[in-house]
C-alpha positions in Angstrom: 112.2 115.7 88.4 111.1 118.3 90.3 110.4 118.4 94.3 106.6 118.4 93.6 106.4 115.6 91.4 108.1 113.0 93.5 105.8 114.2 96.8 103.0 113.7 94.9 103.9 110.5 93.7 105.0 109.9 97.5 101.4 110.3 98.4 100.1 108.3 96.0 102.1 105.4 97.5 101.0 106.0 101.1 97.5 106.5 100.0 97.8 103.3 98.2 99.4 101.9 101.4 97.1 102.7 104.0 93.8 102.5 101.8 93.8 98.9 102.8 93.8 99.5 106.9 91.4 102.2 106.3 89.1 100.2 104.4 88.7 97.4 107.3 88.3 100.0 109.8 85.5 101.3 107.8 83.7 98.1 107.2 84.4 97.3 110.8 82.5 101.2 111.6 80.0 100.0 109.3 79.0 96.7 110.8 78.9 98.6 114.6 76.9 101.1 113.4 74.2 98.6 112.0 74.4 96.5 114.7 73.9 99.2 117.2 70.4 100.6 114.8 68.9 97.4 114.5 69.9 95.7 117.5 69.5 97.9 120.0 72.9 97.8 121.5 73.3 99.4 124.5 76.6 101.3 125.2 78.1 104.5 124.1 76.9 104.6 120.8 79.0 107.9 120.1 82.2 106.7 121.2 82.4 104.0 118.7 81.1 106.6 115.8 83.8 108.6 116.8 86.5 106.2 117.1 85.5 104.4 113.8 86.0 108.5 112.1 89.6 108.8 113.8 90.2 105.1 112.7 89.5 105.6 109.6 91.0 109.7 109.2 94.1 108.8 111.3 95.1 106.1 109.0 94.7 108.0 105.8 95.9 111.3 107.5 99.1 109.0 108.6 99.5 107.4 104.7 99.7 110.8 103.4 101.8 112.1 105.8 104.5 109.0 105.1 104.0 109.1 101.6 104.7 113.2 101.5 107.7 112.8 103.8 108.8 110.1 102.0 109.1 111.7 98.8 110.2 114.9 99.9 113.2 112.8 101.5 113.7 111.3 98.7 113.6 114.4 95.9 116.0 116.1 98.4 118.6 113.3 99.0 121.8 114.2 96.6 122.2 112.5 93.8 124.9 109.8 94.4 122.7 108.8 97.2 119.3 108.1 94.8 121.6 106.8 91.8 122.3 103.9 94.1 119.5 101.3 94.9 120.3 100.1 97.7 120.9 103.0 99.8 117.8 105.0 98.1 115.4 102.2 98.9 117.7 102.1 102.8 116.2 105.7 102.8 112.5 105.8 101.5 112.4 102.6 103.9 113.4 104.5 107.0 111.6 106.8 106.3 108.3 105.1 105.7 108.7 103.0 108.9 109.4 105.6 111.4 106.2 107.2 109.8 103.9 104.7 109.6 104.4 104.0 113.8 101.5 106.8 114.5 99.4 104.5 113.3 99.9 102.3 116.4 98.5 104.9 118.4 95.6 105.2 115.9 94.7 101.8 116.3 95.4 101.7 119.8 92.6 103.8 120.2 90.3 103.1 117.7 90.8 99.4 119.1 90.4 100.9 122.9 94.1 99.6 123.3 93.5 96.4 122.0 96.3 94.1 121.8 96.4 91.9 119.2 95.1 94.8 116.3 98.0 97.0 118.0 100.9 94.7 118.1 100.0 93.6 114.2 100.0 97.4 113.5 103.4 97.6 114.8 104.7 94.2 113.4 103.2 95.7 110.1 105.6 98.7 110.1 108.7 96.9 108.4 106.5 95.7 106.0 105.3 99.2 105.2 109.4 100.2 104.9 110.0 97.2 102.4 107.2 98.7 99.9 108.6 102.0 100.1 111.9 100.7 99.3 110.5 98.4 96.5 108.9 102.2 95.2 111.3 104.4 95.7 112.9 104.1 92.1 109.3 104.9 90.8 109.1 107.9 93.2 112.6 109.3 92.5 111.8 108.9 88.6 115.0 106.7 87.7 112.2 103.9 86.8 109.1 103.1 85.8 107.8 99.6 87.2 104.7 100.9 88.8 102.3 102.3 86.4 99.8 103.9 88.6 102.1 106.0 90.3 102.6 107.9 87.1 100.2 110.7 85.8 99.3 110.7 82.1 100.5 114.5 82.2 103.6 113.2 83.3 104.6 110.8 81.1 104.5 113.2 77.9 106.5 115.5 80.2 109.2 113.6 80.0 108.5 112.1 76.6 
């Protein structure tokens, strides 16, 4: 496998894994943005445009960002270390989780600092480190339980 194969697969994963965050900040954009055209809302109609843009960037800008560093951890770890399950999915896991803890601050201020979306963003993050380590075999290349993290140009690769 070579170093660019396993980021890309890296990002594929932290696209897949922040795709879900980023689609309810959209929908949540959405709904302010309707409400504020048809009911007249008064406030600072900007400001909430602009928060529902970095809620919904920051989160996909912070899924690639885990899923490249992820993978480039990964396809540069030495071999005994990704042979080994546990300690490969130990890795991709630390990894991911110190990664995905920008995404606190994202929500913190799309949210305006609100407490209850921020502190389930942060109880989130060792969730976010036990689906990397579930992955990580897929990403290294030493298996192939996840499908969709494998391009059809791949797989006759390494037929």
């Amino acid at each position: 496998m070579t170093v660019a194969q396993v980021v890309r697969r890296g990002i594929r994963l932290g696209v897949r894994i922040t795709v879900g965050p980023a689609g309810f900040f959209g929908l949540m954009w959405l709904v302010y943005a309707v409400a504020w055209l048809f009911t007249g809302m008064r406030g600072d109609a900007l400001a909430g445009i602009l928060r529902g843009v970095v809620a919904v960037g920051g989160t996909m800008a912070v899924g690639v960002l885990l899923g490249a560093a992820t993978g480039g951890a990964l396809a540069l770890a030495p071999d005994r270390l990704t042979a080994r399950a546990p300690l490969r999915g130990l890795l991709a896991g630390a990894v991911a989780s110190a990664l995905f803890l920008p995404e606190t601050l994202v929500v913190a201020f799309a949210t305006d600092l609100g407490y209850l979306p921020t502190l389930l963003t942060f109880l989130a993050t060792p969730i976010v480190g036990a689906v990397s380590a579930a992955h990580s075999g897929d990403l290294v290349g030493r298996t192939r339980h996840h499908p969709w993290l494998w391009v059809e140009g791949q797989r006759q690769l390494q037929s």
